[in-house]
N, C-alpha and C positions, 0 to 999 in steps of 0.2 A: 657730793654724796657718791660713792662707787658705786653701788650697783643702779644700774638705768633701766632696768625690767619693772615696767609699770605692775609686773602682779609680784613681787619682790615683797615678801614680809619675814616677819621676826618666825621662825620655824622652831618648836616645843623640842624640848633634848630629847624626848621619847620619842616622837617624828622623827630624828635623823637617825636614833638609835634604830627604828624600824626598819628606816631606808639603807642602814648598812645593812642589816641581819638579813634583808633582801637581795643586795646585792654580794654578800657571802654566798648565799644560798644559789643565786643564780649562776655566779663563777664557779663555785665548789661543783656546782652538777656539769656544768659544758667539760668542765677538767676530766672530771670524772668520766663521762662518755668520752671524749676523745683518747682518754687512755683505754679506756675497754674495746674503742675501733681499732685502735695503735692494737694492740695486743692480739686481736683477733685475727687481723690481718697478718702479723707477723708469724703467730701459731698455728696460724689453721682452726685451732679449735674454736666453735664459737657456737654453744650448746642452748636450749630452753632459756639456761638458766640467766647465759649473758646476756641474751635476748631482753627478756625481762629486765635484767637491772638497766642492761643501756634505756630500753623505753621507759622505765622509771625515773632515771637521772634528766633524758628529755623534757618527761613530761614536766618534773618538779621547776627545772628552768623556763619553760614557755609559761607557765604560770607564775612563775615567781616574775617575770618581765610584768605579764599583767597587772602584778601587784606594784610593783615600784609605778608605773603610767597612775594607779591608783594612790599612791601618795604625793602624786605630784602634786596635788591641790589640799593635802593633809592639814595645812596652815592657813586654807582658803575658805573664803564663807561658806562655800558648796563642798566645806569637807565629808559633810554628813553625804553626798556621794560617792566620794571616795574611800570610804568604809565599808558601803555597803555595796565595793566593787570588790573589795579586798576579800570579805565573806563570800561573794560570788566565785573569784578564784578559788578560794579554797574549797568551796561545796565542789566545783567543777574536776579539782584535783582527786577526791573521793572517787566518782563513779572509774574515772582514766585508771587508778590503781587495781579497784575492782576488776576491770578488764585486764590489762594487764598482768596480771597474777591469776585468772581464771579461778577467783573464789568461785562462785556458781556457775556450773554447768549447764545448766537447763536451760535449754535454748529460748523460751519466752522471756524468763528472768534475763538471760542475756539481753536482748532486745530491749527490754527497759530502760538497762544500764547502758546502752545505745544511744536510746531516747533521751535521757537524762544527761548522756557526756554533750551531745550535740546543743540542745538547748541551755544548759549553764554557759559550758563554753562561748554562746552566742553571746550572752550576757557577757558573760566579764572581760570578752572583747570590745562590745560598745561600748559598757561601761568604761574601759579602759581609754578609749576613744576620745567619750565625752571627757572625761576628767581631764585628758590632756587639754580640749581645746577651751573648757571652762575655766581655764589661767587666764585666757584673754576677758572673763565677763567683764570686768573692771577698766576694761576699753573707754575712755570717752569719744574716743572717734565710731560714729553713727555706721562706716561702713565695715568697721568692726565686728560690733554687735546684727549687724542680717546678718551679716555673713557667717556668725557665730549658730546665728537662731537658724536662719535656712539646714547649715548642714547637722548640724542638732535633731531637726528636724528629719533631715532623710537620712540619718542613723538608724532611729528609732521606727521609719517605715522599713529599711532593709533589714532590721534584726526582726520586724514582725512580720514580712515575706519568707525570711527564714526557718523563722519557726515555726510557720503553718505549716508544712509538709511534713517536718518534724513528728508533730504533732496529729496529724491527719493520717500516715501513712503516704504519703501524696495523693490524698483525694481531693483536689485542691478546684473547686468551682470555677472555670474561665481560664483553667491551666494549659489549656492549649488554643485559646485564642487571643494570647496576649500578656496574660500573666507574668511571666519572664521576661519579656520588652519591658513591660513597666518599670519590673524589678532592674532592668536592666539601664533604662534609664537614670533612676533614682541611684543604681547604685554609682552613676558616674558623675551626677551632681555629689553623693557623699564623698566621694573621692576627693573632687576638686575640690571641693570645701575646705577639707581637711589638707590639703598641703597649702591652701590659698592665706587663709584665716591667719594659723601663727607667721605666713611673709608677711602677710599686713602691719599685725601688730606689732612685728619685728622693727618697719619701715618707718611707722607712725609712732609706735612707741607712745602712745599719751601727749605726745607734746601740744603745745596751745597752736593755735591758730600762726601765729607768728612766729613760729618755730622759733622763738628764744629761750636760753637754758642760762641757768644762775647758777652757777658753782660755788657753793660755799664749804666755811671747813664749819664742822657741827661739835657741839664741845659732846664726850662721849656718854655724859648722861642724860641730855639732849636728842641723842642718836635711842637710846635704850627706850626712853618716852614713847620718841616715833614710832618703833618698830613695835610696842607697846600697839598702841594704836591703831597701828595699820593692819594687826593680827585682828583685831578687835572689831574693825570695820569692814576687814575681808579684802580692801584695797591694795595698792601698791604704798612701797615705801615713799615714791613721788607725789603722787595722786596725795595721799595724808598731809604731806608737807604742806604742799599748794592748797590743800584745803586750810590747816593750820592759819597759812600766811594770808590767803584771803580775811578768814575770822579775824586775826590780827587786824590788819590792817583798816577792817571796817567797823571792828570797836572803838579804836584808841586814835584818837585825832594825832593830828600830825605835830610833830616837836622839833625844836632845832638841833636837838640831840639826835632822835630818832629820822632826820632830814638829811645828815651825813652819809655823805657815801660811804659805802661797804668799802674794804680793802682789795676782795675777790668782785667781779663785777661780770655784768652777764657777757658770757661767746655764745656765739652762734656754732 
């Protein structure tokens, strides 16, 4: 089987149609800004107006990245969160334009939409986060999943130290005896989490115990089954197989037919 990514499943034509029109979206606006820098640098002129489009074309790129980390798991049992990271983006993308173009003037209203770009934003960065590192839930190796859940875990405390100040004005109870250490802590377990977690499952990959790999060739409606399957279960295309071939093999007694060695046979 080609692909060896234990979270590897059958991905919906609308999904990948998404995850282009994302990445259009994302290279269409960097192009975009880098020709309005090109341009402004070269003429001198560089008015309100280009202002505004370059931090528009910005903005739509840094969100649109958030949205593709949110379709990473689009195929995944925990897609139902990365949908509602993709709506976080997008709500996020609202208040940045408001700013941006200074529809309202009024300084409180300002400040809302202040309020509002900073907290979404938070959002659909964790979200973004999580979504990535919930491709490994499907991990059978145990040091996988802490390590999944711990940093899961102090995500969701550092986007909710974030957002109290947000939120409060920074009136924030114990903000200057400690509050910030903590955060500061936590935010350095999130960190390491997050680059730790996908080397692991990179490393470990699902494999058994006795790190043996069976290479077979799979007839292609066989293949289509799988991936079937494996959408279906939220697992890897691996993970479905070896579950398959377990059920196989502990329904149906053993034969002298089915007692023949395979043609492809396991490497290490």
């Amino acid at each position: 089987m080609t692909p060896r990514t234990e979270s590897t499943t059958h991905t919906p034509p609308a999904v990948r149609g998404l995850r282009r029109a994302a990445i259009v979206v994302v290279i269409v606006s960097l192009l975009l800004a880098g020709v309005l820098g090109i341009v402004a640098l070269l003429s001198g002129e560089f008015g309100e107006t280009q202002s505004r489009i370059l931090l528009t074309t910005l903005a739509v790129a840094a969100f649109g990245l958030t949205a593709l980390c949110h379709l990473a798991i689009a195929s995944h049992r925990f897609r139902v969160v990365g949908y509602i990271g993709i709506a976080a983006s997008v709500a996020a993308l609202v208040p940045a334009l408001v700013l941006i173009w200074s529809w309202f003037n009024v300084s409180e209203t300002t400040s809302e939409w202040f309020r509002a770009l900073g907290f979404l934003t938070i959002l659909a960065v964790t979200l973004a986060q999580a979504n990535l590192l919930l491709r490994y839930a499907s991990s059978t190796r145990a040091i996988v999943r802490i390590g999944l859940a711990i940093t899961l875990v102090a995500a969701v405390i550092v986007a909710i130290m974030l957002w109290l100040p947000i939120l409060t004005d920074g009136d924030i109870p114990g903000a200057d005896t400690g509050y910030w250490r903590f955060f500061g802590v936590i935010a350095i377990v999130d960190v390491i989490g997050t680059i730790a977690v996908p080397i692991i499952g990179l490393v470990v990959r699902g494999r058994p115990d006795d790190g043996a790999r069976l290479i077979l060739d799979v007839p292609a409606e066989l293949l289509v089954r799988l991936d079937a399957a494996a959408a279906a279960s939220g697992k890897g295309r691996e993970a479905t197989a070896v579950d398959a071939l377990r059920r196989g093999l502990d329904g149906q007694p053993t034969s002298p037919q089915s007692a023949q060695a395979p043609e492809a046979g396991p490497t290490t």
